[in-house]
N, C-alpha and C positions, 0 to 999 in steps of 0.2 A: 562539607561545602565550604568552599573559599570565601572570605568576607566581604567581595564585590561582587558575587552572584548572591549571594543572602542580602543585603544592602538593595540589589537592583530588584528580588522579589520582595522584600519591604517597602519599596516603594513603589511598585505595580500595586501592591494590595491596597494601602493604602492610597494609591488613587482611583484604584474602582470603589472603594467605598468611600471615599468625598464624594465620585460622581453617584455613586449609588444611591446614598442619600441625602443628594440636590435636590428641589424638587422641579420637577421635569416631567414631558411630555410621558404618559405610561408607554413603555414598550419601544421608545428611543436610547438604547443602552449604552453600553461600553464592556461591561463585565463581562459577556461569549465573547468577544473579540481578543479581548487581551489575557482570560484564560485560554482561548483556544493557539494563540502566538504564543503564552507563557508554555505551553506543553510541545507547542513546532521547537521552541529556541533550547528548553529546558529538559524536554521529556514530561513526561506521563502524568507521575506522581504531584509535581509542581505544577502541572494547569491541574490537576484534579484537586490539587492540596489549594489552592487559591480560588477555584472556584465556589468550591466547597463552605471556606472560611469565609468569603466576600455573604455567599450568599446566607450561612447561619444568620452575621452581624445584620444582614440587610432585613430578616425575616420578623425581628426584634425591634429593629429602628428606623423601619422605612417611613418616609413622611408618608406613605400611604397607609399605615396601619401596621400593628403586628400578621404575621401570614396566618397566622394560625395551624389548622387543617393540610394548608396546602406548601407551605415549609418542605418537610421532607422532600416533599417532590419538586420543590423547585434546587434543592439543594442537589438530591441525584442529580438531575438536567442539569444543569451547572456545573458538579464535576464532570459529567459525561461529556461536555463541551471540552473541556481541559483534556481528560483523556483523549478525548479524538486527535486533540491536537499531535498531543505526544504518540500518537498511531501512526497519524499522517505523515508525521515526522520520519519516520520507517522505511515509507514508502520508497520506491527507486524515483529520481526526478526523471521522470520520461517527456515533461512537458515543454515547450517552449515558455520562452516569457510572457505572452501575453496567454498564452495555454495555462500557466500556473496562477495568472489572474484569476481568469476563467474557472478553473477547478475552486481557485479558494472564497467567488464566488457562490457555486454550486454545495459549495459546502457550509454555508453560514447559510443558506436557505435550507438546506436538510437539515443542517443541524438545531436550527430555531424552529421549525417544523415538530424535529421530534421534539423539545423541550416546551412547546405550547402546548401538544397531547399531552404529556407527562405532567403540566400546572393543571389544565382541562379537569383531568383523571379524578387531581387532588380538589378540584373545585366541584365536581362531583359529589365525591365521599363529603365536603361539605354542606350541600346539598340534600342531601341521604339524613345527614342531621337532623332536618326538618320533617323527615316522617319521608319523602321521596322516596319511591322506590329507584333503586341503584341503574336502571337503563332509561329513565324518564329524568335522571339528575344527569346521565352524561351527554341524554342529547341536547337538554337542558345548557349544559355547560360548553358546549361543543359549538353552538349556535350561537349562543352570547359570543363566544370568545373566538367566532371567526372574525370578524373587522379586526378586532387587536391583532391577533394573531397575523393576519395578513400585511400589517403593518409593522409588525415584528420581524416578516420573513421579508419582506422588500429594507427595511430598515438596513436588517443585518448583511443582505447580500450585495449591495450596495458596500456597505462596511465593510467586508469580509474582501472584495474583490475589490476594492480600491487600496485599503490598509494594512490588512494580513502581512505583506510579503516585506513590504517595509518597515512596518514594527519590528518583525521578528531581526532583518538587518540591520536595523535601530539599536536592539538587543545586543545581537555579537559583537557589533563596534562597538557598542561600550565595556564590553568584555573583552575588547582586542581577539574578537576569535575568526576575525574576517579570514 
């Protein structure tokens, strides 16, 4: 790796962890966005490698609490964000411009979708801690965690289909890869 693409993801990471752990609205983020643009601009391994790392530090040092329980799973989610990116990235561009909004859009609302099931799950098995049984702890957690959650997926699609495509051009121009 050249030492202004390492340089440019040391300072992606380190800025989703200052915003990460700001303390701020639950569930208005930054880190799906900018790992899911680190893996469009970088590839796969690099939103999954930052997503990953962001979210270990955060699970440890969130002004909300250690995650506990639900750590792991918010960690998979989080790479899985990154990976996507680096998927999408793959893709043929078949879209128009305001098309490719639109999809990166749609895609930060599935993709915070699947990543609330996935914290849910681990809020669950939390849950279950308590003597719950495991299908009375998910709908338990499933029902709590729709407001957030729906405030996550409007959050991010919004994010995702306004900022996506620019970051990621943000990216290659300072890589000179326009």
């Amino acid at each position: 790796m050249d030492t202004q693409r390492l340089a440019l993801l040391s300072v992606l990471t380190a800025l989703c962890l200052g915003i990460q752990l700001l303390p701020r609205p639950m569930n208005l983020e930054f880190t799906s966005l900018i790992a899911f643009a680190t893996g469009m601009a970088f590839g796969g391994l690099y939103g999954t490698s930052l997503g990953i790392l962001v979210m270990l530090a955060n699970g440890f040092l969130s002004p909300y609490g250690f995650a506990g329980v639900v750590l792991p799973f918010q960690i998979i989610g989080m790479g899985s964000i990154g990976l996507a990116g680096g998927l999408y990235r793959r893709m043929p561009n078949r879209a128009t411009k305001a098309g490719a909004f639109v999809e990166a859009a749609v895609l930060g609302a599935f993709l915070t979708f699947i990543y609330d099931v996935l914290t849910n799950v681990g809020t669950a098995v939390f849950f279950t801690l308590s003597g719950l049984p495991f299908h009375q702890a998910l709908i338990t957690a499933l029902v709590l965690g729709a407001l957030p959650s729906a405030i996550h997926v409007a959050w991010n699609t919004a994010l995702f289909g306004m900022v996506t495509l620019p970051l990621v051009s943000a990216m290659h121009g300072i890589l000179g890869w326009r």
